[in-house]
C-alpha positions in Angstrom: -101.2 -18.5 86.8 -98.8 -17.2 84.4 -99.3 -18.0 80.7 -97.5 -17.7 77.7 -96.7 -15.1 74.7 -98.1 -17.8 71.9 -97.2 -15.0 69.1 -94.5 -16.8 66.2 -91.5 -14.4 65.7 -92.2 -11.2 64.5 -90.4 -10.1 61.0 -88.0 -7.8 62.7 -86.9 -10.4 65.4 -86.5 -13.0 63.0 -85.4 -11.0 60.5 -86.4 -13.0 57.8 -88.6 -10.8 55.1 -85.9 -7.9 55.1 -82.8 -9.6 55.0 -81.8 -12.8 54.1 -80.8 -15.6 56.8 -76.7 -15.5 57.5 -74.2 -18.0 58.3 -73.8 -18.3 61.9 -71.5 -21.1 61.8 -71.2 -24.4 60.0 -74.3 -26.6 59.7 -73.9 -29.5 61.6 -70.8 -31.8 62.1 -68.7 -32.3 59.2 -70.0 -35.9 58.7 -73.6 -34.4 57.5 -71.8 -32.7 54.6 -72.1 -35.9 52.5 -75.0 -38.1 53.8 -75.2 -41.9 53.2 -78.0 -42.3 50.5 -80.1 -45.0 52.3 -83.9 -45.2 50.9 -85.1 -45.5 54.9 -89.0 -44.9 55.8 -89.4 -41.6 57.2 -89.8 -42.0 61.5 -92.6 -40.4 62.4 -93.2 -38.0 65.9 -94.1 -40.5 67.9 -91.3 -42.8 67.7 -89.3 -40.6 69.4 -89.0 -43.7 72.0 -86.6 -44.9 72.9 -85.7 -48.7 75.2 -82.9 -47.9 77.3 -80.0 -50.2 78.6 -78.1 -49.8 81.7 -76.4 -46.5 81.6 -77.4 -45.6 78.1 -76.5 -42.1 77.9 -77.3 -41.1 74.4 -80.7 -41.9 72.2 -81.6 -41.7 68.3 -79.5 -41.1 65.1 -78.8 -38.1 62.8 -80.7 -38.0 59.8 -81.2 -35.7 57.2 -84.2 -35.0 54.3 -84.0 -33.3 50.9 -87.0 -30.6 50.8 -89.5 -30.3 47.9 -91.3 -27.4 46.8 -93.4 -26.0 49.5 -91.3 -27.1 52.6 -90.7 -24.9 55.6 -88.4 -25.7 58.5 -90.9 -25.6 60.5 -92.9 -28.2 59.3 -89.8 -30.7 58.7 -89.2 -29.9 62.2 -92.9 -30.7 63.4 -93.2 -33.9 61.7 -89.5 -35.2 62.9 -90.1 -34.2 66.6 -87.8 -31.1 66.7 -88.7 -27.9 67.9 -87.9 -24.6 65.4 -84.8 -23.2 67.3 -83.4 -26.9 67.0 -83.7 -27.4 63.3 -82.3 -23.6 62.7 -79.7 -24.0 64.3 -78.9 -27.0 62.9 -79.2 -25.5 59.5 -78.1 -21.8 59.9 -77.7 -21.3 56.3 -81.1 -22.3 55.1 -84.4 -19.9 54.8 -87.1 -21.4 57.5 -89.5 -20.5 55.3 -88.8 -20.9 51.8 -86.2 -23.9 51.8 -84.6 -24.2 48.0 -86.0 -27.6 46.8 -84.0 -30.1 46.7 -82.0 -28.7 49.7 -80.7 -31.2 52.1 -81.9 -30.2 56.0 -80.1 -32.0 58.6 -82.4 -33.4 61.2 -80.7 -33.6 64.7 -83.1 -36.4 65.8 -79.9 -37.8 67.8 -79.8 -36.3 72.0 -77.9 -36.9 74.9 -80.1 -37.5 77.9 -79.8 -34.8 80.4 -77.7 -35.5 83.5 -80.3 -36.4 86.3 -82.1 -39.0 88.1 -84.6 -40.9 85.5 -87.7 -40.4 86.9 -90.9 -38.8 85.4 -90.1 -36.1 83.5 -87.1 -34.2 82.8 -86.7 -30.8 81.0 -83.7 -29.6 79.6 -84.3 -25.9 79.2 -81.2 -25.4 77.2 -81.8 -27.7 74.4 -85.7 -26.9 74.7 -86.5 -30.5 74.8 -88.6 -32.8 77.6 -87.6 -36.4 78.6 -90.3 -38.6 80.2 -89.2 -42.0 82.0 -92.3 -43.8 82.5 -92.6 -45.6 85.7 -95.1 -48.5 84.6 -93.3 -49.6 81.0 -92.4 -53.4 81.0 -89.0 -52.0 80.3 -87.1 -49.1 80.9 -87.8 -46.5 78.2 -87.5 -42.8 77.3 -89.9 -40.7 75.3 -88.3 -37.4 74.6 -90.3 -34.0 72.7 -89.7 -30.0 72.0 -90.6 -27.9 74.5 -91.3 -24.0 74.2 -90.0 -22.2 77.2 -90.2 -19.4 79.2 -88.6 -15.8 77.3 -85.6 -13.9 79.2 -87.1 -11.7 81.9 -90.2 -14.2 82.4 -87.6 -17.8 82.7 -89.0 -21.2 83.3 -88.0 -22.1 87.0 -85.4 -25.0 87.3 -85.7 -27.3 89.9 -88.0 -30.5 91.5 -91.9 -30.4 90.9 -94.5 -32.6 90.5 -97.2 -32.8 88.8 -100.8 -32.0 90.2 -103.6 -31.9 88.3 -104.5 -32.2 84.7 -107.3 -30.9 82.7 -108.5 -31.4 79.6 -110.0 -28.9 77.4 -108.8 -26.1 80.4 -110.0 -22.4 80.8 -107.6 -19.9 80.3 -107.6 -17.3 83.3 -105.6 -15.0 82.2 -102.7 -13.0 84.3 -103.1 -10.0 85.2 -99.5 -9.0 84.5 -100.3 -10.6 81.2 -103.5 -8.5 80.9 -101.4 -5.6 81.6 -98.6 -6.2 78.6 -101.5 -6.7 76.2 -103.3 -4.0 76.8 -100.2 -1.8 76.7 -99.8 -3.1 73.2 -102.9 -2.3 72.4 -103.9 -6.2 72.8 -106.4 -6.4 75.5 -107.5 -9.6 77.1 -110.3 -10.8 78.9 -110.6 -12.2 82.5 -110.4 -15.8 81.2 -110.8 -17.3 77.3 -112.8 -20.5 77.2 -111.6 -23.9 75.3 -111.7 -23.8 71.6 -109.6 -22.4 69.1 -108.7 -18.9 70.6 -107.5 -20.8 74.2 -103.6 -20.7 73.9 -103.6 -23.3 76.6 -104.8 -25.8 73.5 -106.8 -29.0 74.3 -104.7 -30.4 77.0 -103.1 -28.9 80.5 -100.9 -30.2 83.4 -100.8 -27.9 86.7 -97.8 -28.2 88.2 -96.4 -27.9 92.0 -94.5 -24.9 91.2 -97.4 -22.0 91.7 -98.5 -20.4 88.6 -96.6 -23.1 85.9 -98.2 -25.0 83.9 -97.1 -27.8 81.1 -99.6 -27.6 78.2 -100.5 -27.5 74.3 -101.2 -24.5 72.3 -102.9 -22.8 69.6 -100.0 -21.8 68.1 -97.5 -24.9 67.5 -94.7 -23.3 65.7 -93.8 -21.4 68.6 -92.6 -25.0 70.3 -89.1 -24.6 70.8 -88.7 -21.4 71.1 -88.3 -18.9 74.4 -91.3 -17.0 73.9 -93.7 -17.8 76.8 -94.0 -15.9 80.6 -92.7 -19.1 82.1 -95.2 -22.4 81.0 -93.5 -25.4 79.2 -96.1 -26.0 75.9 -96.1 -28.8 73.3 -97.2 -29.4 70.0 -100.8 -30.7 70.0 -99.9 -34.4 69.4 -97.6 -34.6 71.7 -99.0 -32.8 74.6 -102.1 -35.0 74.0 -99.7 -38.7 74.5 -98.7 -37.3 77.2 -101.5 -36.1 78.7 -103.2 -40.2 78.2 -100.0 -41.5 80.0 -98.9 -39.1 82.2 -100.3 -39.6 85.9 -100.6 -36.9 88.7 -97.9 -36.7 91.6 -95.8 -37.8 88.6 -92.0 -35.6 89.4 -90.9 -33.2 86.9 -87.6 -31.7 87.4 -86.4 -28.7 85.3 -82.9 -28.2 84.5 -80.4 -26.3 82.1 -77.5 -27.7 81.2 -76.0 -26.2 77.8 -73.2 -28.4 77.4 -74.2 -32.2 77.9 -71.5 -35.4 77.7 -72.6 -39.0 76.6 -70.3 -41.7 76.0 -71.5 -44.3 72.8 -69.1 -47.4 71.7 -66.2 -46.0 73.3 -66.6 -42.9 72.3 -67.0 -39.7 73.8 -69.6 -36.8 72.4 -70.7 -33.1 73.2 -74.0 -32.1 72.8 -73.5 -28.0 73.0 -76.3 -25.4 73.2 -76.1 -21.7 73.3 -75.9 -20.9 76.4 -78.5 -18.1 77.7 -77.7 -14.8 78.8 -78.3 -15.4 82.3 -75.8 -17.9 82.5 -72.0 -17.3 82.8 -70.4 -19.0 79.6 -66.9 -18.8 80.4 -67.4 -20.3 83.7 -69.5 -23.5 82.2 -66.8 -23.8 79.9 -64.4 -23.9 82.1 -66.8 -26.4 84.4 -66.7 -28.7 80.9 -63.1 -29.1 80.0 -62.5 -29.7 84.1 -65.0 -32.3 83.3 -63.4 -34.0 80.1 -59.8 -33.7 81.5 -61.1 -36.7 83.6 -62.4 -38.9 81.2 -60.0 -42.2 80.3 -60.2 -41.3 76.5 -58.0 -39.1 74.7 -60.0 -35.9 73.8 -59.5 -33.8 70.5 -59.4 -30.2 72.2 -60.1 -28.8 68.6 -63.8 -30.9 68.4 -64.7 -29.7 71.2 -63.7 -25.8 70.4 -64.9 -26.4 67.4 -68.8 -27.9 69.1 -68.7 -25.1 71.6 -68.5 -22.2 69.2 -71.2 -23.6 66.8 -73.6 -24.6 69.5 -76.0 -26.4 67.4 -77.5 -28.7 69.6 -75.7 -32.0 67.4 -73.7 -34.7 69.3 -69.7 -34.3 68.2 -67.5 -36.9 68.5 -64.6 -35.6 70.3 -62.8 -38.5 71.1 -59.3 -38.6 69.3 -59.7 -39.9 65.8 -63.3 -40.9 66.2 -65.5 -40.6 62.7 -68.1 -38.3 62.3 -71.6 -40.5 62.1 -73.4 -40.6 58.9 -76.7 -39.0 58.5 -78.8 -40.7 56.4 -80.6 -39.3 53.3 -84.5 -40.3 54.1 -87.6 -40.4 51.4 -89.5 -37.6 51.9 -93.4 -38.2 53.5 -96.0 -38.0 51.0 -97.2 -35.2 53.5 -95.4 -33.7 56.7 -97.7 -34.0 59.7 -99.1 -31.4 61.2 -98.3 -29.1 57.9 -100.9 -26.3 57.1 -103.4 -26.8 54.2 -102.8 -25.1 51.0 -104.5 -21.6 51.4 -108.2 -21.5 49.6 -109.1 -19.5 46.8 -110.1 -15.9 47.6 -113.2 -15.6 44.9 -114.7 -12.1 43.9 -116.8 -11.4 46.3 -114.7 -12.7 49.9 -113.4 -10.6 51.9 -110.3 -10.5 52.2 -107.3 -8.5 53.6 -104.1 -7.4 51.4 -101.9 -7.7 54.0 -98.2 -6.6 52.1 -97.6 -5.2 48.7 -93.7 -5.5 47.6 -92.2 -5.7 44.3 -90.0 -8.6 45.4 -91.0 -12.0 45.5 -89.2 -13.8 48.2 -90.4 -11.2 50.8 -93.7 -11.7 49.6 -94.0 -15.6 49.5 -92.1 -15.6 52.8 -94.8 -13.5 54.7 -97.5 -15.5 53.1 -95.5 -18.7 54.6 -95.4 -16.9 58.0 -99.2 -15.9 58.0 -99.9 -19.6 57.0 -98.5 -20.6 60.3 -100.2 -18.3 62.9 -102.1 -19.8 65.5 -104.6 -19.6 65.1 -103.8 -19.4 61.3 -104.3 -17.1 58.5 -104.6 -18.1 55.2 -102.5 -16.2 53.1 -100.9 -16.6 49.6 -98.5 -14.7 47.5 -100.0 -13.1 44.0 -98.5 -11.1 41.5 -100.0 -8.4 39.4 -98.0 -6.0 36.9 -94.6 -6.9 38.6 -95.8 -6.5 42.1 -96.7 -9.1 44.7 -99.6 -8.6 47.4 -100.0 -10.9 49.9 -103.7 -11.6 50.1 -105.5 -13.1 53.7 -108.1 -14.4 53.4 -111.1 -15.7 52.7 -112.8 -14.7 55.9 -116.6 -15.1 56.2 -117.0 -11.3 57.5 -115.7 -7.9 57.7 -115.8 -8.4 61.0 -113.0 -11.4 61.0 -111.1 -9.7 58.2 -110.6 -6.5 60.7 -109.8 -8.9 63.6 -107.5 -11.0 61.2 -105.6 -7.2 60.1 -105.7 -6.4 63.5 -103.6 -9.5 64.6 -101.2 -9.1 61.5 -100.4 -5.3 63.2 -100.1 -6.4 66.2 -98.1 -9.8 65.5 -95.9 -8.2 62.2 -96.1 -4.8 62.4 -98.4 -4.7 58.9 -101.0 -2.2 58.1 -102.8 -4.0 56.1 -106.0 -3.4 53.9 -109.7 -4.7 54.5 -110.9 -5.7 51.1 -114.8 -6.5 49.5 -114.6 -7.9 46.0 -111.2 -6.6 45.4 -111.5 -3.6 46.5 -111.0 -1.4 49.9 -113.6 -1.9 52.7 -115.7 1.2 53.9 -114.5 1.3 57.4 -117.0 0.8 60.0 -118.2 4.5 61.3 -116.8 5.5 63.8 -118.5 6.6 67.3 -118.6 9.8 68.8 -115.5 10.1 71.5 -118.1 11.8 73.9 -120.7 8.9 73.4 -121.2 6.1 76.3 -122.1 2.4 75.9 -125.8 2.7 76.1 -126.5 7.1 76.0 -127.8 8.6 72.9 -125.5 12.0 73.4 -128.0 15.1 72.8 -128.7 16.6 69.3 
């Protein structure tokens, strides 16, 4: 079976600890720039469910939250049911990992449903998000979650499956075409990794009918909603474990991708447009759309949907003539965003640790210690500053042993060198065996 690349997004392709986030367009429809103040509870993940009625074609509202010290994206994203390409590119201007406090992030908790048959479940591999239609609900209903997907060169296939088997607590056997890329990082695999912490199939697993696929969990759920896997659809712990209670084998899955979807809501007509992937021909999709909208009965405004089309954000526009923006409201902030990582624990005098970045500036520093905090699994890392300069200290790990693998992963996964360290100071490094020497051969004196 194939399996996935569970690694977060390295420095250089997020480009995040070098140089600062840039504008890639506005953030959101022009209705989020002033959000009605409403004092509303904050929704949790799992009431992303939804009752449907007759040809409901559009589920959920906009939203938006004002971050306090500590926030990341990805954890706003986490507790809200969005996956982390969603929420970036719904706030393109914003740092994912040290949010200004006080900062308003727009939550695009409102979708379009995919156009399909509503059965089982449905993927959307363009907007990186999965749409179940139970079978046995007293009334018709729609759950809907992030999804991570398959990278370019290793794409999730599109098309009918089904569903059948499911596992819980499932053995990883790895790939050998993944065994291969690892080891020619330098990142060699076993045969197969048992259940537990180190299994990036996570607790939960569905085999599908499509050879090789899978739909499972992960140990590393800030990678959901991202295309970073060789091909399996993955979901954030709690969500892959609600499905995996109601979820029954033979149930269909069909997989499509459809970057430019089209509800209709009180009259009004709205765009839902993704980013279309490389593989995909924009100009002719485009074309496909406005073929599509010349047709319907209401009078469109061509410049809403240039104007949806070039920001791709993944919000529903309304691009009916004269239509108002909807309001997002403001909600109150959870005492504590689910799934959020612990602060990091105290490295004392005598832990090991590893000093995983020394900069003189601040923001890169506090930024990597935010991005090591949500590794998977994690590495507790935090930010300290000494004489004007700022390390990044890992840590504490029991062992040298799990400091080296810890600076080991941190090279691999971020490029950093890194420094094993015993009360503060650099570890003696382990001595190193003869090249000539074989597992279990005393070479000749």
């Amino acid at each position: 079976m194939k399996a996935c690349d569970y690694s977060l997004p390295t420095v250089r392709s997020l480009r995040t600890w070098i140089v600062p986030t840039l504008l890639f367009g506005l953030a959101g429809c022009a209705g989020w720039n002033q959000p009605i103040e409403l004092a509303l509870p904050p929704p949790q993940p799992e009431r992303h469910r939804f009752a449907l009625s007759g040809s409901q074609e559009m589920i959920g509202q906009l939203a938006a939250l004002e971050t306090v010290e500590g926030d990341t994206l990805p954890d706003i994203a986490r507790h809200y049911g969005l996956g982390f390409q969603q929420i970036k590119d719904a706030n393109p201007a914003l740092d994912e990992w040290l949010p200004p406090p006080g900062t308003r992030v727009a939550l695009p908790t409102r979708f379009i449903l995919p156009d399909a048959p509503r059965r089982g479940i449905v993927v959307n591999l363009a907007a990186m998000r999965l749409f179940y239609f139970p079978a046995d609900r007293p009334s018709w209903e729609v759950e809907t979650y992030p999804v991570g997907i398959g990278r370019e060169g290793w794409s999730t296939p599109t098309g009918e499956m089904k569903i059948v088997d499911k596992e819980a607590f499932p053995v990883w056997h790895v790939p050998a075409s993944v065994r291969e890329e690892h080891e020619r990082k330098g990142d060699p695999l076993p045969a197969s990794v048992p259940a537990g912490p180190d299994n990036p199939l996570g607790d939960y697993a569905f085999y599908l009918s499509k050879p090789s696929y899978l739909m499972h969990g992960t140990n590393k759920p800030y990678g959901v909603g991202l295309r970073a896997s060789h091909g399996c659809l993955r979901l954030y712990p709690e969500d892959i474990s609600a499905l995996f209670r109601d979820v029954a084998v033979k149930t269909p899955l069909r997989v499509v991708n459809q970057p430019y979807l089209v509800g209709h809501a009180q009259g009004v007509v709205y765009l839902e447009a993704h980013r279309p992937f490389d593989e995909l021909n924009e100009k002719k999709l485009r074309a496909q759309l406005r073929k599509r909208l010349a047709k319907e009965s209401a009078s469109i405004d061509w410049a809403r949907v240039d104007y949806a089309l070039d920001v791709a954000d993944g919000v529903p526009v309304p691009i009916s003539q004269g239509a108002p923006n909807p309001p997002a409201p403001l909600l109150s902030h959870p005492a504590r965003l689910d799934g959020a990582p612990e602060p990091a624990p105290v490295i004392g005098p005598a832990d090991w640790a590893v000093n995983a970045l020394d900069t003189a500036d601040e923001i890169t520093a506090r930024r990597m210690a935010a991005m090591l905090n949500h590794q998977g699994p994690r590495i507790p890392a935090q930010a300290r500053e000494t004489q004007g300069r700022y390390r990044v200290l890992a840590g504490p790990f029991p062992s040298a042993a799990e400091a080296r693998k810890a600076q080991r992963r941190m090279q691999i996964e971020f490029d950093l060198k890194g420094e094993v360290l015993s009360s503060g100071q650099p570890a003696a490094k382990p001595p190193r065996k003869p090249r000539h020497a074989k597992r279990g051969v005393v070479p000749a004196k």
